[in-house]
N, C-alpha and C positions, 0 to 999 in steps of 0.2 A: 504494500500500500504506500501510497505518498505520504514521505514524511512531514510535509509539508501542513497536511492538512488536521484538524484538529480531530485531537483523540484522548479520552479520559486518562491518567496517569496508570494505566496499567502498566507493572513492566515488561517487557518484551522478552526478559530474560527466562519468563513462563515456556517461551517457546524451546528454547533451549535445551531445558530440562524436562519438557516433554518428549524432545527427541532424544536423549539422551536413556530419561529411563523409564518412558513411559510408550515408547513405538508399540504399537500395535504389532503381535506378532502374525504371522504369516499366516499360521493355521486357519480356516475355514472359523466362519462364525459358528455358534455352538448351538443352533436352532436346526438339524438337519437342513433339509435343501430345499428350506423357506427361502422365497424371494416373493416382496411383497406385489410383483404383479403377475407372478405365478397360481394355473389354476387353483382352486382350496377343495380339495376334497379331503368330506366332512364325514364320521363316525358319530349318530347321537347314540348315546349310551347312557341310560335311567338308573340310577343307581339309588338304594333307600338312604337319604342322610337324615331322615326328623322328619316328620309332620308339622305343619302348624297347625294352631287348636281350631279341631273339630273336621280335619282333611284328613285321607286317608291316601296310603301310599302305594308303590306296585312296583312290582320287577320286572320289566319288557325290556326287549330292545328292538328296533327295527332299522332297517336302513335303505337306502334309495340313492343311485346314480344317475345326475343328470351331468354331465362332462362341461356340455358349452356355457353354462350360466353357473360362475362360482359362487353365489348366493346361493342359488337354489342347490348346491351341489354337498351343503349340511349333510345332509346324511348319510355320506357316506366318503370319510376322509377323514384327516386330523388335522383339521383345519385350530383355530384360537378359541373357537367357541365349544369344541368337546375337551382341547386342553384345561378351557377354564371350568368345567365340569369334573374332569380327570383328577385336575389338583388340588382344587377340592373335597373331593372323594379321598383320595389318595391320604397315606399315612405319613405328616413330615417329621422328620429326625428332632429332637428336638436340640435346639441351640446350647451354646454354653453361654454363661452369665456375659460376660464381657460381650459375647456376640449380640448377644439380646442388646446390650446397652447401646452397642453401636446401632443397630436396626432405628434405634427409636433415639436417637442422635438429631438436636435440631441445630439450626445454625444461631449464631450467639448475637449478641447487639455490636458485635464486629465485624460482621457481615453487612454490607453496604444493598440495602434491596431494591428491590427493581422498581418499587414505588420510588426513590429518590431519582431512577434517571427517567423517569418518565416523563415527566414536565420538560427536559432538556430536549430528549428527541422532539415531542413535539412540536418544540418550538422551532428547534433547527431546518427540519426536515417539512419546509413546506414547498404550497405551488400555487399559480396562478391557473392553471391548467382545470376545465373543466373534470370533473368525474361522476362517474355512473354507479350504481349500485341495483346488480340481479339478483332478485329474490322466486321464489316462488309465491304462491296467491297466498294472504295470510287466512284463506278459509283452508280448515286441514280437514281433511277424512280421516272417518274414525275407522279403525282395521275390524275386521269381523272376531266377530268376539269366539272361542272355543265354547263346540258346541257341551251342553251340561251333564256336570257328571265326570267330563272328560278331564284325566291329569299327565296325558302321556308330553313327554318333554317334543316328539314331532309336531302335534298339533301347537303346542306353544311357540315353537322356533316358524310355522308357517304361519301363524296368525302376525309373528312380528315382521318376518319378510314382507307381508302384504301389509303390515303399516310402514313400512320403512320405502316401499314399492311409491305407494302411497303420499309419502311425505317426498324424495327424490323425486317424484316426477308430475310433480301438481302442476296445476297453470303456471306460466313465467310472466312478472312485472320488471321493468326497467323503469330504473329512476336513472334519467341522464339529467346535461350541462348542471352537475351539483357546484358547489363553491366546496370550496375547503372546512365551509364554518359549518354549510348544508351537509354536507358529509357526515363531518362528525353529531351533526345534532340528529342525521337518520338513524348513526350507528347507536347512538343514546335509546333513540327511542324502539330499538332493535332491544336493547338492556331492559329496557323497561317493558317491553310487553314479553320477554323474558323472565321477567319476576312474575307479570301477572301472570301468563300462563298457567306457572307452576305452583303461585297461591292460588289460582284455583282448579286444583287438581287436573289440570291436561299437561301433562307429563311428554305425551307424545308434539305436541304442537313447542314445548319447550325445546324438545330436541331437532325438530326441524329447524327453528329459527339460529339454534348453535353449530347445525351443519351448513346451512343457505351460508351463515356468515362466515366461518370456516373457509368454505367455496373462494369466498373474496379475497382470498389472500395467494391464489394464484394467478390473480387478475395483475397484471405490472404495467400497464398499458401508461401510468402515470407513475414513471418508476422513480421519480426523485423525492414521492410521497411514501412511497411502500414501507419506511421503517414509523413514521405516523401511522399507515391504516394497522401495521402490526399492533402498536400498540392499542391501539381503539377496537381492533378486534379481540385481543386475545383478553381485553378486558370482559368482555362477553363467556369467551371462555372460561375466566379466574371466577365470573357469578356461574357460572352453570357448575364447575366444580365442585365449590361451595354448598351449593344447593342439594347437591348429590349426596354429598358426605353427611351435611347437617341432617339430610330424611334417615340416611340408615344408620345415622349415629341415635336420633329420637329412635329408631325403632329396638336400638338395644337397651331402651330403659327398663324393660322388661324383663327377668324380674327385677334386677336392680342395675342401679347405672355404672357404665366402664369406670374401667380406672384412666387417668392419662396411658398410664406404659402398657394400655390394654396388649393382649396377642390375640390369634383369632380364636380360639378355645375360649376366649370371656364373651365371644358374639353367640346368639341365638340365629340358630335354623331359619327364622324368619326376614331377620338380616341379611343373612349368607343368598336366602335363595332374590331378596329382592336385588343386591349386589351383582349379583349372578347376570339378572335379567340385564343388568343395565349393560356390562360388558357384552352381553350376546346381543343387544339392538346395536349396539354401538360397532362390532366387528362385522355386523350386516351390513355395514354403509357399503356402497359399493367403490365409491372412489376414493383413491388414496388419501390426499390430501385433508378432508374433513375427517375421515377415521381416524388418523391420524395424532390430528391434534384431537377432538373429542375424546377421546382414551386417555391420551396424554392430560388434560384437563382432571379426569378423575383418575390419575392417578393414585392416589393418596385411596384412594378406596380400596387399594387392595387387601390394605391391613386387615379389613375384615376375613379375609378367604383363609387367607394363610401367610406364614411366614416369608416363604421365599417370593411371595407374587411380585413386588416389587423390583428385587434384584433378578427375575427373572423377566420382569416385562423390558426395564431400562433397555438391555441387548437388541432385545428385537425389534423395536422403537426406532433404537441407532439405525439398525439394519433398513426399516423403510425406509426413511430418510432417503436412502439412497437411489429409491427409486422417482424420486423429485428431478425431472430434468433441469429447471431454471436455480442456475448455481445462488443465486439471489435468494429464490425460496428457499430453497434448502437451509442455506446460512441460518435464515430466521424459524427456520422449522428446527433447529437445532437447537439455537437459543432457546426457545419456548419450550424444549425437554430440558434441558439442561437446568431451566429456573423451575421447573416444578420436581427435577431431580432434586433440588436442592433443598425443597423443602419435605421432604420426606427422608431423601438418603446423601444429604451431604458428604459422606463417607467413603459415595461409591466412586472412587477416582477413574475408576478405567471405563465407565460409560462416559464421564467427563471426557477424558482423554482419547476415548476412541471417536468422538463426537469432535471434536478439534483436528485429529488425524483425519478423519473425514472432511472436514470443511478443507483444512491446506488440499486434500489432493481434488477438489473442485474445481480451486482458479485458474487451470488451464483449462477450462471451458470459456476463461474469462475474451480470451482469444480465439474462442470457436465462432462460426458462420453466425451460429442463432442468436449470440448475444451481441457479438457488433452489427448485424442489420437492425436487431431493437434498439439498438443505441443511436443510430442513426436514423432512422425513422423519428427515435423521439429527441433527436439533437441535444445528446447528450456525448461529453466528453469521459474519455476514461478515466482520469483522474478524478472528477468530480463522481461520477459510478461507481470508484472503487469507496469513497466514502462512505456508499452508502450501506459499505458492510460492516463500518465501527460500532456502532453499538452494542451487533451482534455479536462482532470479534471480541471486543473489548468485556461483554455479561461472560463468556464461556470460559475466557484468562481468569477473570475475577473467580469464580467457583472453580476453578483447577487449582487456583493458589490458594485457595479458601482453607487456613490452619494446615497449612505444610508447612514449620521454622527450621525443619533441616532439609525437607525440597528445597523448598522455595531458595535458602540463603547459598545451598549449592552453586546452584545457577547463578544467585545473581552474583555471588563469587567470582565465576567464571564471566559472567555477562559485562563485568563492567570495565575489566581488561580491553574486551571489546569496542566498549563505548569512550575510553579514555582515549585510545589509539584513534578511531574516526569519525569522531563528532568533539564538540563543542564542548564549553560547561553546562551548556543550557539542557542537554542530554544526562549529564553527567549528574546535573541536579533534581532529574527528573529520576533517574535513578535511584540516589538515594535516599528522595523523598519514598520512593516507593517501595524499597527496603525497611526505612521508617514504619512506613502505614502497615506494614506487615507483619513486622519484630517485635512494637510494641504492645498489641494485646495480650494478656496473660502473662508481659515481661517475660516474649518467646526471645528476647534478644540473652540472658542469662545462659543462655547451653549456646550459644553462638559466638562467644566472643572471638575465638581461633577465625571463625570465617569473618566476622564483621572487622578484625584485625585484617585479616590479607584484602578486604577491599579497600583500608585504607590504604596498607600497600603500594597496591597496585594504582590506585591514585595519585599515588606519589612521585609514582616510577614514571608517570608519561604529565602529573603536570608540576613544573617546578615554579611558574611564576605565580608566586604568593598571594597577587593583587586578583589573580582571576579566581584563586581559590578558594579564596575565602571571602569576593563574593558571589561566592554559591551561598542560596540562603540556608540550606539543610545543610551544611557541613559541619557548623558547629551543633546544631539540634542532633545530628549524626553522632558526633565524640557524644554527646548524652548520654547514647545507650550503655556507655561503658562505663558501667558503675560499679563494677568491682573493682577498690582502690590500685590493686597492683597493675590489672589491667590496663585502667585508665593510664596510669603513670607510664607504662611501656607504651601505649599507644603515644602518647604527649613526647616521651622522651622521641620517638623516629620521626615526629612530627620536626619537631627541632633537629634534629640530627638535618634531615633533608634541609628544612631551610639555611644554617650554617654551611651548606655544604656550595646548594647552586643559588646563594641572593649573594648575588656579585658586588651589589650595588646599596648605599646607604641608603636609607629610606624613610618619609616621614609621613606614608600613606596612613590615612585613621584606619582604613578597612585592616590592613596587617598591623598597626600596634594594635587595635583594640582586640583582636583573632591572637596573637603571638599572645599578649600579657594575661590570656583569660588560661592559653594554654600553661602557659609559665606558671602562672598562678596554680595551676592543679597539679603541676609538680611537687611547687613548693607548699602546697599545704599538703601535700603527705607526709610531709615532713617532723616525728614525733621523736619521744624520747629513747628509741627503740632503734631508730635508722642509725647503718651503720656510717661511720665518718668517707666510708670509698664512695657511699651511695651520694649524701651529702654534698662533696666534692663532685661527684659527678654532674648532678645535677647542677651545680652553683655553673661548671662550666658550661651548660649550656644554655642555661638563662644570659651569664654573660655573653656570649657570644651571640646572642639576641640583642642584648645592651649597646654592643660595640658597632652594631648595623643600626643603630637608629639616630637619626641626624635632623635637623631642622634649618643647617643650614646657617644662616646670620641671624634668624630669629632664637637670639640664646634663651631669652627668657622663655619660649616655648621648649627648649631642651631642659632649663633650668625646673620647670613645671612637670616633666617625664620624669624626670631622675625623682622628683617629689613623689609622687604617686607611686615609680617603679619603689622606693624606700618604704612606705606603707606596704608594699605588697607583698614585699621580699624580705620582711623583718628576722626572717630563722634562719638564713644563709649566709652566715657572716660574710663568706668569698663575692659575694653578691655587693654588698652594704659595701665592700671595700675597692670595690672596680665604679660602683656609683661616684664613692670619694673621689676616687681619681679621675672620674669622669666630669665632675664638678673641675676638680683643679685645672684639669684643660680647660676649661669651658671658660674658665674665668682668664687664663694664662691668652687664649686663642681671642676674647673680648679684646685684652690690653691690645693687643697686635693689630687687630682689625679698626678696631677704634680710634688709635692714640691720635689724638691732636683734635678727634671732635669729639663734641656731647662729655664731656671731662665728667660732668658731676653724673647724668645719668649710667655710664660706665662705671664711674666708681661706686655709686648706689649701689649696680649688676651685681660687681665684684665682695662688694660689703653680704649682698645676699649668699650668693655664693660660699662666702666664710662664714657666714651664720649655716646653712647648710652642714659644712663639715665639720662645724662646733656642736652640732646638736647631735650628730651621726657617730661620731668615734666613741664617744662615749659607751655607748651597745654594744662594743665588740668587745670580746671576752678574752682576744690574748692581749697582752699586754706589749708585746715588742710590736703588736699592729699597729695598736693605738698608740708606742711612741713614734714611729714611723712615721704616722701619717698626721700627728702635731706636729713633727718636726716641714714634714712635705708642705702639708697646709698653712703652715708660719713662713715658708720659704715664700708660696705664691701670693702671700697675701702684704709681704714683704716688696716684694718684684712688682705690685700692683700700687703701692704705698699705700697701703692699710694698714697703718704703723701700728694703731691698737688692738686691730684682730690680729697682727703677726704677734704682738707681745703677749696677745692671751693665749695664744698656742704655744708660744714658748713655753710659757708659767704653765699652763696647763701640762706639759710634757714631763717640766723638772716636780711639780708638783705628784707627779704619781711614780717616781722612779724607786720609791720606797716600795713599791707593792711587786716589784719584780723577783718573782721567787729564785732561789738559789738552783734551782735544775727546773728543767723545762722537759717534754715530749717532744723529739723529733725522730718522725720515721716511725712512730710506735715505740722508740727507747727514749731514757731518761737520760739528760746531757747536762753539763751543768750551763748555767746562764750565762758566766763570765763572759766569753770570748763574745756574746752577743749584746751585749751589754756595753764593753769598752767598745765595741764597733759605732753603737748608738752614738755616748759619747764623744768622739774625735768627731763623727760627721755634726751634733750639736754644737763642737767647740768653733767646728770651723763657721756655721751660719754666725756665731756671734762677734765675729770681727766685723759686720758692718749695718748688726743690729745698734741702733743707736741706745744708751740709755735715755730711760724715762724720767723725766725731772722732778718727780712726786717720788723718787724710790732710791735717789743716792745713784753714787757711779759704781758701777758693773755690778748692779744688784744683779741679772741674771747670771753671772760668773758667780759670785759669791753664792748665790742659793743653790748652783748645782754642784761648785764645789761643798757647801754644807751636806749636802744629801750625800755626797762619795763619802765625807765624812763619817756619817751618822747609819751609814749604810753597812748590814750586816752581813761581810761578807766571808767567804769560805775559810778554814782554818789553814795557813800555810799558805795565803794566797798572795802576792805582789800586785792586783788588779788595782787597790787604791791608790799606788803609789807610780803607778804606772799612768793612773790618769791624771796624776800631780805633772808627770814629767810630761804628756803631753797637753795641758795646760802652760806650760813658760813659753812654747814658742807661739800660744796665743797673742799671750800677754807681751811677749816682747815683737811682734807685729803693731798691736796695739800702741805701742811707742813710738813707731815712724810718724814722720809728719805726712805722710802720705801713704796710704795704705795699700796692699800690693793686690785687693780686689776690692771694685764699690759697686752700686747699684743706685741706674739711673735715676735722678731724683729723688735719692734718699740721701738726705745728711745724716752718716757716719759719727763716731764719736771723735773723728779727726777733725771734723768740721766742726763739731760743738766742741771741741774745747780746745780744738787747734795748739796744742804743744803745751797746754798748760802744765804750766812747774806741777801742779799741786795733781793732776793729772798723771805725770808722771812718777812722782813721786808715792802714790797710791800703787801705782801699777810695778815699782822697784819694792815695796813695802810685801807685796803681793807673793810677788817672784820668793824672796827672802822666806816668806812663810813656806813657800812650798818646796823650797830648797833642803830646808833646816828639817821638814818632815821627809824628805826622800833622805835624808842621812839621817836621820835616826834610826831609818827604819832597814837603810846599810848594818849598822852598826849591830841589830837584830840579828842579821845574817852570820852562816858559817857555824862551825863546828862538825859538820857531815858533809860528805860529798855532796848531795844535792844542792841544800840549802849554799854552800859556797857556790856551785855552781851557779845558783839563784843572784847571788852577790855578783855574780862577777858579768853576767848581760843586765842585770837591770843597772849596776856603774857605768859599765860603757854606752848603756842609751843616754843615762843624763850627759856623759862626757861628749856626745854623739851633739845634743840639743845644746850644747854649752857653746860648743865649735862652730853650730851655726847659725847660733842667738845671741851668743854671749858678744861682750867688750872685751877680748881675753889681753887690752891694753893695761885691763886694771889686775895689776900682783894679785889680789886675794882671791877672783876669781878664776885668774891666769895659775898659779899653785892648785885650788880645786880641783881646777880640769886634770893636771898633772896627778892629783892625788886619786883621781876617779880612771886613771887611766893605768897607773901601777896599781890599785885593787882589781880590774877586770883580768888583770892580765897573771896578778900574784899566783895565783894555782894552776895555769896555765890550761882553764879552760874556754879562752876567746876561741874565737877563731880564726888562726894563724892569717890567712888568706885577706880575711876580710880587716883586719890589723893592720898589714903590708898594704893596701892599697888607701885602707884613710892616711896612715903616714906620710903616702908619697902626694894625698890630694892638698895634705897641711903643708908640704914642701913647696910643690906648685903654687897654693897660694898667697905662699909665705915671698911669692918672687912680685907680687905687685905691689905697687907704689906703696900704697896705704897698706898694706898688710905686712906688713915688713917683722912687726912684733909676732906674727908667728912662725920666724927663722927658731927665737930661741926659743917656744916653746917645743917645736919642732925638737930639737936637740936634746930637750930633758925626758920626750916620748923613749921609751926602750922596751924592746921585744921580747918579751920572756917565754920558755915553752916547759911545763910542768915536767918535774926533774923527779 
């Protein structure tokens, strides 16, 4: 059919998976060498089942050949009408419980019914085209009644051939040039003297007017109406049903009333045999098509007879069908079993399914002689033709897929590999809306998660551009169904995986953050006290790598507003909180650069936000070398920005928590001690504050002083040189500090070079300073020694200050020119320096002892002597 054209959200993927596992196999249908326009010859045979009160019964049989008139040919053959004598006589097995359950199986308020598309066909499917409607006279002949006395089953089956004789071939009326509205208001009034008939007991006139109209539906002569006149006819059919069912359901009230899950053992003899009747006037009709559906109409009355009548009429139903030449009819001759199969045996898939195999092997008549001259006669196209089998196609899908969750998801498994490779998203959403409407009742999506997993899959593999995916409107209503947390999470995690893999490009589409963060978000909320730190990590990376793809471009304050939200969202991922930081710090660092020279104060406001940001942010993270890290980072940028007071609360904020850093840490899963990560912090700290200016509310170098008070006051390991190590790298701070010009600045920041510009008293703090930390790096020499190690200890941590001395120091001045000398005979006293690295500072004090101004270190030069442990 054209795709083109509109059709209810069935999916196609039905097709699939009926060819796959529901093909009709080869074998001969299972009604012997029934063919519904083959002669019927007919066996009556009387059998005693009951009396009704105050009849009397009898065992006869008679029979009679007439060959050329298969009506009259009853009595003698096994035509439908001694079958349904036979099977009800006959002894049936009885069912097992489950079986029984299914028999009387109805369909649920999941099932989409045919009352709701009926208003659509009508509407769609109309015409300007005059129409006619053939009926016969509405005066009926009554049949000769059997003569009295008389109960043989011949006379009853001749008295209904001569009313059915009777009723097929009364006078003929034509109503032509109808309108469309006149139509349906005849067919109305068809329904209606349908009811009256049968409220006033002419039974026989009821069923002539549901065969006359029956009749009309192999009339096509206005064929872009025919899926309208089906439905206004078969409304006729749905009341004669009814009608059928309600008389032999009243007549089981006797002695007492069925149960719903009646079987036919709860029905009385007087039921069974008026049942009886109806199928045997009803199998008299002579022409296909009205028999057809009229049987099919009282369907549902089989349950009276017996058990199997129904799954044994369904087959041979199918099997008529096929002797419908107009592929049209037929189509809707199918449908209209198929919706009355459903309301009795929803269950029975393979009458479904054979009924569907039937229709696909029709449409090459669609290309035979007879249907393209009626197309062109009534000037019609075949694409607009083939429309007018959707309904019908689309009711047969719908009841094939009708509660299949491991059919059904099969296919569409399969089907939408298909649909990703050569259609669109608009297929592709139509898809898995339709997976949707399918999964969801009874939460059939819970045993599918492995296939509702590979179609997202397979979606993934053929679309990678994010913007088209998600908008699909059912994609995310789609992740829905996955509501088993580990699931959901492995589905979200591939989801991410793919986009990190092919979004090349940064992006500030709303459709993909608000899609990305809902995904991200369901990562991270699985996230409890139980998940392991691999899991954790894992996931942090790939929300980050979601982070690092989303951009706005020179609109900061809208990137500034993501990381906001992204921070609410992502609050249990610390790796998370800490790529936000650093994404703010760019953010603000990339401001200054784009900005500098306009908009001053609105920039600085940005940047001031920005630091509030990471001021409010580090706080939550639970390791402590993170959160000095990124006081220290965030004081840098906020520094570079001249944010002179956010840089100084990050400092103090830094030196402030350097007491909480415990004496061993976790890395790798083992226990290490702090130290080495610690004094690392340290030096990079010392080095930002050579051109942190001080604050004028706080004294000079209160931040030197406060984080040397913390190395002070700081508890560190037994046997450790880490404090005194950070003493000695402290003086080549402090004697930077002392040039009149500083050997790094930052643009726009006045330095303490510039505020105090060489002041005596300036330096003289900063000589004061030095002094203290000198006098504790030697006391704490002086500690040393007595064991190998500990000497060893002595003799690198003297040669480091002698190291800092050489290239900080005035070694013009004797008592510090002696120090060096004395810090250079202790490194060297046990002879555990390192020879190599001894021999080459020597010859760099020689070398620099040869320039103008360095001349005084010839003679310190000469008092250096090489010693190697003897």
């Amino acid at each position: 059919m054209n795709p083109h054209h509109h059709s209810s959200p069935v999916c196609l993927s039905v097709y699939l998976w009926c060819n796959q596992r529901c093909r009709p196999e080869a074998a001969p249908v299972e009604f012997g060498d029934y063919h519904p326009l083959k002669p019927i010859m007919v066996t009556d045979t009387k059998t005693r089942r009951g009396t009704r009160k105050g009849s009397t019964s009898s065992s006869s049989s008679s029979s009679s050949s007439v060959p050329p008139d298969p009506l009259s040919s009853m009595l003698d053959g096994t035509d439908p009408l001694s079958m349904f004598a036979a099977a009800s006589a006959s002894e049936t097995p009885v069912m097992s419980h489950s079986r029984k359950e299914k028999e009387e199986e109805v369909v649920g308020p999941d099932f989409e019914p045919w009352s709701a598309k009926r208003g659509e066909i009508l509407a769609r499917f109309t015409t300007t085209e005059k129409l006619s409607i053939v009926t016969n006279s509405p005066v009926f002949s009554v049949g000769k009644a059997p003569s009295p006395g008389s109960s043989a089953v011949s006379e009853k089956v001749r008295t209904r051939l001569e009313e059915l004789d009777d009723l097929e071939e009364g006078s003929q009326r034509e109503l032509l040039n109808l309108s469309q509205q006149d139509y349906a208001n005849r067919i109305e009034e068809l329904n209606q003297s349908l009811k009256e008939a049968w409220a006033s007991d002419q039974k026989v006139k009821a069923l002539k007017i549901v065969i006359q109209c029956s009749k009309l539906l192999s009339d096509t002569s206005v064929i872009q109406f025919y899926p309208s006149k089906f439905v206004l006819i078969t409304d006729i059919l749905d009341t004669f049903g009814r009608l059928v069912y309600d008389r032999i359901w009243t007549m089981c009230l006797d002695p007492r009333p069925l149960p719903d899950s009646f079987t036919a053992e709860d029905v009385n003899d007087t039921a069974k045999e008026t049942c009886l009747n109806w199928f045997f006037k009803i199998a008299s009709i002579r022409e296909l098509l009205p028999r057809l559906y009229v049987e099919a109409a009282i369907l549902k009355c089989n349950r009276f007879l017996n058990r199997s009548g129904i799954q044994e009429t369904l087959p041979r139903l199918t099997a008529m069908i096929r002797g419908i030449g107009d592929p049209l009819v037929a189509a809707y001759a199918r449908a209209y079993l198929c919706r009355v199969g459903m309301e009795v045996a929803p269950h029975r898939k393979d009458s479904l399914n054979r009924n569907f195999f039937d229709l696909l092997s029709t449409f090459k008549q669609i290309s035979g002689d007879s249907v393209q001259k009626q197309l062109v006669v009534q000037r019609v196209e075949v694409p607009e033709y083939l429309t007018l089998y959707s309904p019908a196609i689309n009711w047969i899908l719908q009841c094939i897929a009708y509660r299949a969750p491991e059919d059904y998801i099969n296919c569409a498994e399969i089907w939408v590999e298909f649909t990703c490779r050569h259609f669109t998203k608009r297929e592709i959403n139509t898809v898995l809306a339709d997976i949707i409407k399918h999964m969801t009742p009874d939460r059939a999506f819970e045993d599918a998660y492995p296939q509702l997993q590979s179609v997202i899959r397979k979606i993934l593999t053929y679309v990678h551009d994010f913007s088209v995916l998600f908008s699909m409107e059912r994609f995310l209503p789609f992740l829905d169904m996955f509501q088993k947390d580990s699931v959901r999470v492995e589905v979200c995690r591939s989801i991410m995986e793919v986009f990190i893999k092919h979004q090349v490009e940064l992006t500030k589409d709303p459709v993909i953050l608000n899609a990305m963060l809902h995904i991200c978000k369901t990562m991270h909320d699985s996230v409890n006290a139980l998940t392991l730190e691999d899991e954790k990590r894992s996931l942090s990376l790939l929300i980050i790598g979601f982070i690092r793809m989303v951009s706005f471009g020179r609109d900061f304050e809208q990137q500034l507003s993501f990381c906001v939200e992204a921070r609410a969202t992502f609050c249990n991922l610390e790796p998370v909180l800490v790529q936000l930081i650093h994404t703010v710090n760019q953010l603000a660092m990339e401001t200054r650069r784009v900005m500098r020279g306009s908009h001053s104060r609105k920039t600085a406001a940005f940047v001031r936000a920005c630091a509030a940001y990471s001021y409010i942010t580090i706080p939550s993270l639970s390791s402590i070398f993170t959160r000095l890290s990124l006081y220290l980072l965030s004081g840098q940028v906020a520094l570079a920005n001249q944010c002179l007071s956010q840089a100084d609360a990050f400092l103090k904020a830094a030196v402030s928590i350097l007491p909480e850093v415990p004496r061993s840490i976790s890395v790798e899963g083992k226990l290490r001690s702090s130290e080495s990560f610690l004094l690392d912090f340290i030096n990079n700290f010392l080095a930002t504050l050579l051109v942190v200016p001080d604050h004028p509310e706080h004294g000079v170098l209160y931040l030197v002083r406060g984080l040397l008070n913390m190395v002070q006051d700081y508890t560190w390991e037994d046997n450790s040189d880490a404090k005194v190590r950070v003493y000695v790298s402290a003086l080549p701070l402090l004697a930077a500090m002392s040039q009149e010009t500083y050997i790094y600045s930052i643009s726009k920041v006045d330095s303490n070079e510039t505020l105090y510009g060489g002041d005596p008293k300036f330096l003289s703090e900063l000589n004061r300073l030095c002094e203290t930390l000198i006098g504790q790096i030697l006391d704490h020499l002086k500690t040393l020694g007595g064991d190998e190690h500990s000497t060893r200890r002595q003799g690198t941590l003297a040669f480091s200050l002698f190291g800092v001395l050489l290239a900080h120091g005035d070694l013009r001045n004797n008592k510090l020119s002696q120090l060096a000398v004395n810090l250079w005979n202790l490194s060297h006293k046990h002879g555990y320096c390192d020879t190599r690295v001894s021999v080459r500072t020597l010859e760099y004090i020689k070398h620099q002892a040869q320039q103008p101004d360095m001349t005084h270190l010839s003679d310190t030069a000469q008092r250096l002597a090489l010693q190697s442990r003897t």
